[in-house]
N, C-alpha and C positions, 0 to 999 in steps of 0.2 A: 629653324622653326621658332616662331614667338614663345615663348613662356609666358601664359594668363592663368590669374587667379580668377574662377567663379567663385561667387556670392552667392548663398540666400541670404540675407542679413535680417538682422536683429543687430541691431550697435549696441553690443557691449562687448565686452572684454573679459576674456577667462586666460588664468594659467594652469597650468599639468605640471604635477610633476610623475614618478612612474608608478607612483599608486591608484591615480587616479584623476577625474577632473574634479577643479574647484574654483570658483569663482576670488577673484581677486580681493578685498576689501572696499575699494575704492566703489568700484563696481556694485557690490552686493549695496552697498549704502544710497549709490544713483538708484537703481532700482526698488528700492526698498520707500522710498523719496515720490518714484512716480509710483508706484500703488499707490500710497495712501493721497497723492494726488487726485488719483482714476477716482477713487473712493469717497471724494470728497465735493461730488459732483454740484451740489446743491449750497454750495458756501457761499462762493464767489461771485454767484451771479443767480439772476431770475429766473425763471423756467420762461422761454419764447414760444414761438410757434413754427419757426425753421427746420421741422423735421424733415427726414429723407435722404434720397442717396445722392450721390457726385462723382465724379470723376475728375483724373487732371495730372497733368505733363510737367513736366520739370526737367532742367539742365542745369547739372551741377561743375562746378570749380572742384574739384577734388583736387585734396593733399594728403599721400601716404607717408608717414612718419616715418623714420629711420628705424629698420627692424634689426636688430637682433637676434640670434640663432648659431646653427650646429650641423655641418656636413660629415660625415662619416661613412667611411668606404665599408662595401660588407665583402670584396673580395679584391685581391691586388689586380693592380690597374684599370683600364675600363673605364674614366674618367668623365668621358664623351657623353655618356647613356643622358643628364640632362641638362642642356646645353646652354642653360644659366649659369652653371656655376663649373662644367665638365675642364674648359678651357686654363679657368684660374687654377681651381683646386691641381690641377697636374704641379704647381711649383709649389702647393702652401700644404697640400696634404703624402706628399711622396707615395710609393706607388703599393704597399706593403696594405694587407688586410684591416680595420680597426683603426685605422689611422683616422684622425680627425682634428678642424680646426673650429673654431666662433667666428664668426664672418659678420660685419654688418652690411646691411644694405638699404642704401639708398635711395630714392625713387625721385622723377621729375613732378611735376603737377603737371595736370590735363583734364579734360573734359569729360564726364561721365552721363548718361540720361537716365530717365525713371519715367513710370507712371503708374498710378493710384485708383484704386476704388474705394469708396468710403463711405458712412453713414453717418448723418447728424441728429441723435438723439433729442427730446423735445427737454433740451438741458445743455448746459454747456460743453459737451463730452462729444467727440467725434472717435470713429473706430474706424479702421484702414489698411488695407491690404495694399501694401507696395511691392513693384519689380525694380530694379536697378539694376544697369551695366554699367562697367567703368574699366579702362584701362589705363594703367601708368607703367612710361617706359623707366627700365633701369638706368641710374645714371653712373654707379660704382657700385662695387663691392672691396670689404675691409676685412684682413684679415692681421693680426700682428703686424699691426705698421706699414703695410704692403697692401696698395690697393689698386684696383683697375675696374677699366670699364668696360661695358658689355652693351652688346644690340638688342638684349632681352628684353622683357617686359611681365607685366604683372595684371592677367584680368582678374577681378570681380564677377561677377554675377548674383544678385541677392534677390532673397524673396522677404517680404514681413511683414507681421503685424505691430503695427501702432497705434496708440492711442493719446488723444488731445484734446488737451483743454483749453476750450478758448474763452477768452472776456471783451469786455466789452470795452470801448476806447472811443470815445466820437460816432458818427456817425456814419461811416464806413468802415472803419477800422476793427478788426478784432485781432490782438496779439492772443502767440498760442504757445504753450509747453507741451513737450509731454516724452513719452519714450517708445520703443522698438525691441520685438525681439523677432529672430527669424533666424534661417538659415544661411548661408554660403557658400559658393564652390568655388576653391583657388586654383588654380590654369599656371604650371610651367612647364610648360614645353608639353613633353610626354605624360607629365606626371599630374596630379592635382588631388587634391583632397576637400570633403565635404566637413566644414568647420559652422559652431554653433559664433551668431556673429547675434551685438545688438548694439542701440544707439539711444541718444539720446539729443533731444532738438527743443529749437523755439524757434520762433519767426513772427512773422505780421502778413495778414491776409486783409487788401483791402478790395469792397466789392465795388466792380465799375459799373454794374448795372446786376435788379436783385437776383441773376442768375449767375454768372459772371465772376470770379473773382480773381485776381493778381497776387501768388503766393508769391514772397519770399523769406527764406529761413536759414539755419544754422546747424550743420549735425553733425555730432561727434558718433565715431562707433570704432568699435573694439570686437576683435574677436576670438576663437579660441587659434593654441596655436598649431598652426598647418604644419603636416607631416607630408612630403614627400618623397616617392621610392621609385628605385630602378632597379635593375640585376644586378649594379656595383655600388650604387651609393643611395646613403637615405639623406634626406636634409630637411632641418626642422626651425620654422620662422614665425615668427611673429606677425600680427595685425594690426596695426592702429590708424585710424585716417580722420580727417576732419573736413568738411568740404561747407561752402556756401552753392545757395540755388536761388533759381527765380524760375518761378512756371505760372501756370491757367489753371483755373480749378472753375468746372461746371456742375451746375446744381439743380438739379432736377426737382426742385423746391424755391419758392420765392424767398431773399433774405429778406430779414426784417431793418431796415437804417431808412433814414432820416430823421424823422423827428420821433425820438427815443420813448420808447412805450414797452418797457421792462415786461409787467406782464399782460402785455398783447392784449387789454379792454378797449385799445380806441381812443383810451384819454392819454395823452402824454405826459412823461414823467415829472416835467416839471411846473404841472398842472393838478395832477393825478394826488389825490386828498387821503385815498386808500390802497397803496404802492404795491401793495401782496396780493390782492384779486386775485381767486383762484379762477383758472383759466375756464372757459363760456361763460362767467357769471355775467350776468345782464348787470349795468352800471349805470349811475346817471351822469349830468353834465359834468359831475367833479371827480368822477371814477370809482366812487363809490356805490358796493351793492343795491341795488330796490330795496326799498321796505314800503311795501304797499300801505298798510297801516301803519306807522310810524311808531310801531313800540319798541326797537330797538333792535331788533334780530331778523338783519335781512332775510327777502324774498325766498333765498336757495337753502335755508335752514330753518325756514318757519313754517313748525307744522300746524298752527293756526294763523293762517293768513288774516284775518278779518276779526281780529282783537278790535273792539269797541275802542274809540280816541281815549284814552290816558289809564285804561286796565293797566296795571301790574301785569309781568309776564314772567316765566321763565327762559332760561337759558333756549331752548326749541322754540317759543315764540308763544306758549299758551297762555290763557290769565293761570293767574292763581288761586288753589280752590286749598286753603286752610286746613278745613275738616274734610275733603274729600268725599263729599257728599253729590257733586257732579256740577254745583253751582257755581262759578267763577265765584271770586272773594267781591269782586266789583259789582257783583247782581245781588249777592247773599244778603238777604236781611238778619238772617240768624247765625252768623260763621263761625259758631259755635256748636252746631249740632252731632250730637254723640252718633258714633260711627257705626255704621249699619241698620240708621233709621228712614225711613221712604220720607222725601220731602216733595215740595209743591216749590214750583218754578222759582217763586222766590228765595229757595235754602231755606224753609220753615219746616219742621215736623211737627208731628202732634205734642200740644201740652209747649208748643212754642206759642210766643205772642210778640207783636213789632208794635210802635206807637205810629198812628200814621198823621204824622208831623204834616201841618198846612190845612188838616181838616177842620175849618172853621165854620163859623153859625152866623146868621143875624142878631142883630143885638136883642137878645131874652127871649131868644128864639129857636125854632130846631128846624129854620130854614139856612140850607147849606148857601156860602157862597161860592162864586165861581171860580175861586180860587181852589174850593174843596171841590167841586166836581171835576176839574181837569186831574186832582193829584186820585179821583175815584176812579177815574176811566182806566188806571194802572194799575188799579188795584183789582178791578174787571176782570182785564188781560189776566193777569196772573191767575184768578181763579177759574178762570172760563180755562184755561191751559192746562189747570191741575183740578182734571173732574174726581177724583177719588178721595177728595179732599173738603172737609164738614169745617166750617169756621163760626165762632162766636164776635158779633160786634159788640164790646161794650163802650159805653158812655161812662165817665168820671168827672166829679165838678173837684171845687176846693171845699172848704168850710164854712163859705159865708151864704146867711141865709140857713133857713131850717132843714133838717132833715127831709122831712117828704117833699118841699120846693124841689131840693135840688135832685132826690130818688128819679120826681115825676123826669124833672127838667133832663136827665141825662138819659131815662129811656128812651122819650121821645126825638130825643137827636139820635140815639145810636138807632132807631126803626128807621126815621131819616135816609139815614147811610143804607138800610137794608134794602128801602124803597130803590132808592138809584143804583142802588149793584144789580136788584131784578129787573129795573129798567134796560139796564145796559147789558142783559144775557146771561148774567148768574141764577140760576134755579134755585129758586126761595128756599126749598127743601133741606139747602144743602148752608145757609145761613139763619142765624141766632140772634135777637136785638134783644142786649138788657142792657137797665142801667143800675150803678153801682153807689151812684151817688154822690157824698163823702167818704165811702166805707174804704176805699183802698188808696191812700194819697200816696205817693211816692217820692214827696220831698215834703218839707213844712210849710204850716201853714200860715206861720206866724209871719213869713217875710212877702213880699209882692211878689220875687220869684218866683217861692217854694210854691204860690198858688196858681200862679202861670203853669208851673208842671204838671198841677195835677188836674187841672183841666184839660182833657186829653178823651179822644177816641182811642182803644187798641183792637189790633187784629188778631185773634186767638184760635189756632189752631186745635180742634176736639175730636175730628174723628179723620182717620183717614183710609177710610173704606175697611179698614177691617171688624170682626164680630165682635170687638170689644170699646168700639167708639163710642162716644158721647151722643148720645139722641141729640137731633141740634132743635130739635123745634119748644123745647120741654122753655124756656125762657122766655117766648115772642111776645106775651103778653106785658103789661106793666105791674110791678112788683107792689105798686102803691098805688093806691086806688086814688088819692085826693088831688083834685086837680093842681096846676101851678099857681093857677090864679087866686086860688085861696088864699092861699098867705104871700101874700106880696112881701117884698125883700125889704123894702121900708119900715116891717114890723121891727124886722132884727135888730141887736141892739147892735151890732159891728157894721151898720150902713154908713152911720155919721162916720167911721175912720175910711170904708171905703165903700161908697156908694155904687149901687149897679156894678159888681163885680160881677156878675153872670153876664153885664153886656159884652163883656171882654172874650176874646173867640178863645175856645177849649183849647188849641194848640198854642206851641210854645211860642211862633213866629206873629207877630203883629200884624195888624192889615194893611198897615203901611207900608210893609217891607216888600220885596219883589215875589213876583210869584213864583213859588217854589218850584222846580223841575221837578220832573216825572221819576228824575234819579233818586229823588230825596225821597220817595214816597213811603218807604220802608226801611225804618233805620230799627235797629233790634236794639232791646233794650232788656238784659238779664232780670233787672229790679221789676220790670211789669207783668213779667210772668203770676200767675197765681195757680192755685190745686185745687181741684174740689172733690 
């Protein structure tokens, strides 16, 4: 009768001694190697989209090492019972109870087969359940210098689990590590015993087409050591074997090869602008996320999609709101407003005021020009938006020319402004025309700048719906009774340094310059605020 060792395998290798079992060194450290291997799934490679299962066939070259081991009689003679070693052992262990010799043995190479089921994780890690049979015939046995041969032989049988990792290599190719732990059943003759076996491997899987692919590898495995028994003798052997293979491996999933696209967006790697794409993200031509509005934080992370062109944003994709008042910092006229105050579309609260830059006049006049009406029509919007909201226009000159000129001259521009806010939808009720004069400059007057500034419209916020607002109507009238034309500006005595400084438009910007966007219309200004 044949003597065959079954397998479940796991390739590795353990020794015993009679306390107990314990894994070898050598062993413990292979192992110890592929965990943190298995563990390390995400280092060496991209996450694809090759997930799912497979299947696949293999025939191996196996070589069984030269084992080493121990026959021992457990009653005199009786040699026969397993008929690997019955024949020898009659000249090398004599026929008395307890008697025992070391024997090595031998084995030829031969052919073994397998086959796999396995899963491919959407990651470089594959997990596997193998079967393997193999048989190797005896070629001698060694005992004290005295050796002979035998018809015997030695089956395998293995079951296991493995796991691999593979990388990536060209465009077919993916080389793979990894290791094996499972069971074994060793086969002689009568006898056999169930041994804890494991291995460890690497190979190259190239795919011939993406379901398809041509395994070949390398495994070493080890196992624990086999004890087996008869009614006269027990005999106790080692494992070790190494074999090369070539098999099929089918995949129940399309692989990913040819032209190399790491994380599977469609643009190739070596194209591909932004390498890491988290997998579905929509991309554009250079493999980079959308960003619909272009502030910086793509489409799949932007919880305001539709940031206005060049807003400031945060990390999420929003503008930025300063005082947290609910206004973007890019809308706010006033980005300064104290926390937990009701504001009007533009970031204004009560007791706020913004300058509105661009609103200019005809020359010695309180007719608006067309540059001021298109920067009104925003100013409109904004109030027509914020109905709970009471505002004051006032009018500001410089210095030059007399007091009551300039009283008259600035009320009449700021009613102006009041006229074409109720033109364009604002309810009168809820707007205030005064003017101020000279009385509140907010830079000198002495310089051509300082008077540039302070000719100026402001927008001033006085009530905002609640029982303690500012009456807005209590101003509309003019504060000075004497016409403009009464004292013409020729009287003054600062004409001759600067004549017709009232021809010159209230705002800071010139009429020369372009016309101001709708953006500019409200710029806040701390220093024009006033109290009453």
């Amino acid at each position: 009768m044949t003597p065959s060792l079954k397998l479940l395998s796991f390739n590795g290798r353990y020794n015993f001694n009679d306390q107990g079992m314990f894994m070898s060194k050598q062993w413990k450290s292979a192992l110890a190697a592929g965990v943190i291997l298995a563990s390390a799934t995400g280092a060496a490679m991209a996450e694809d989209q090759e997930t799912g299962f497979y299947v696949g066939g293999n025939a191996f070259y196996n070589e069984v090492f030269d084992a080493d081991g121990t026959a021992t009689t457990t009653t005199a003679g009786g040699f026969a019972a397993i008929p690997l070693i019955g024949d020898v052992l009659n000249g090398l262990l004599g026929g008395s109870a307890s008697s025992s010799a070391n024997l090595e043995t031998s084995y030829d190479n031969d052919i073994s087969y397998g086959f796999s089921v396995g899963y491919k994780f959407a990651s470089p890690v594959r997990i596997e359940f193998e079967y393997r049979q193999g048989e190797n015939d005896v070629d001698k046995i060694s005992s004290g210098g005295v050796s002979t041969t035998s018809d015997s032989s030695l089956e395998v049988t293995s079951m296991m689990g493995n796991v691999w990792y593979d990388f990536a290599a060209g465009e077919r190719l993916r080389p793979y590590i990894g290791f094996g732990l499972g069971m074994a059943n060793l086969d002689m003759g009568d006898a056999d015993d169930d041994v804890t076996i494991g291995q460890l491997g690497a190979g190259i899987t190239y795919f011939l087409t993406p379901r398809l692919a041509l395994d070949a590898g390398y495994r070493y495995s080890v196992a624990e050591d086999a004890t087996f028994k008869s009614a006269t003798i027990e005999q106790e052997n080692e494992y070790s074997a190494q074999s090369v293979q070539v098999g099929l491996r089918y995949n129940f999933f399309e692989a990913q090869y040819g032209v190399k696209d790491s994380d599977g967006d469609g643009v190739s790697d070596e194209t591909d602008e932004c390498p890491g794409t988290p997998r579905g993200v929509q991309v554009d031509s250079v493999g980079c996320p959308l960003d619909g509005d272009n502030d910086g934080v793509a489409d799949y992370l932007d919880q305001c999609p539709n940031t206005p062109a060049g807003a400031k944003v945060n990390a999420s994709g929003c503008p930025l709101d300063g005082d947290n008042d609910g206004v973007a910092d890019a809308d706010d006229a006033c980005p300064d407003t104290p926390a937990g105050q009701a504001v009007m579309s533009n970031g204004c609260a009560k007791d706020q005021a913004v300058i509105l830059r661009g609103v200019n006049f005809e020359l010695n006049s309180a007719q608006l020009t067309m540059n001021a009406e298109t920067i009104l029509n925003g100013v409109a919007e904004t109030l027509v938006s914020s109905p709970g909201f009471d505002v004051e226009l006032q009018g500001h000159t410089d210095s030059t020319g007399s007091d009551s000129y300039n009283m008259n001259l600035s009320q009449n521009r700021a009613k102006s402004v009041k006229s074409y806010l109720v033109s364009s939808g604002v309810e009168a009720n809820r707007l205030t025309a005064r003017g101020y004069g000279e009385e509140q400059p907010i830079a000198s007057n002495d310089t051509k700048d300082g008077r540039a500034q302070n000719r100026r419209v402001e927008l001033k916020v006085i009530g905002d719906g609640s029982s303690d607002s500012v009456e807005p109507m209590m101003y509309d009238e003019p504060m000075v009774e004497e016409p403009a034309v009464e004292e013409p500006m020729m009287d003054e005595p600062m004409v001759e340094e600067e004549p017709m400084v009232e021809d010159e438009p209230m705002m800071e910007e010139a009429p020369a310059e372009a016309e101001p966007s709708v953006e500019d219309e409200y710029e806040y200004d701390p220093s024009a605020e006033t109290d009453y």
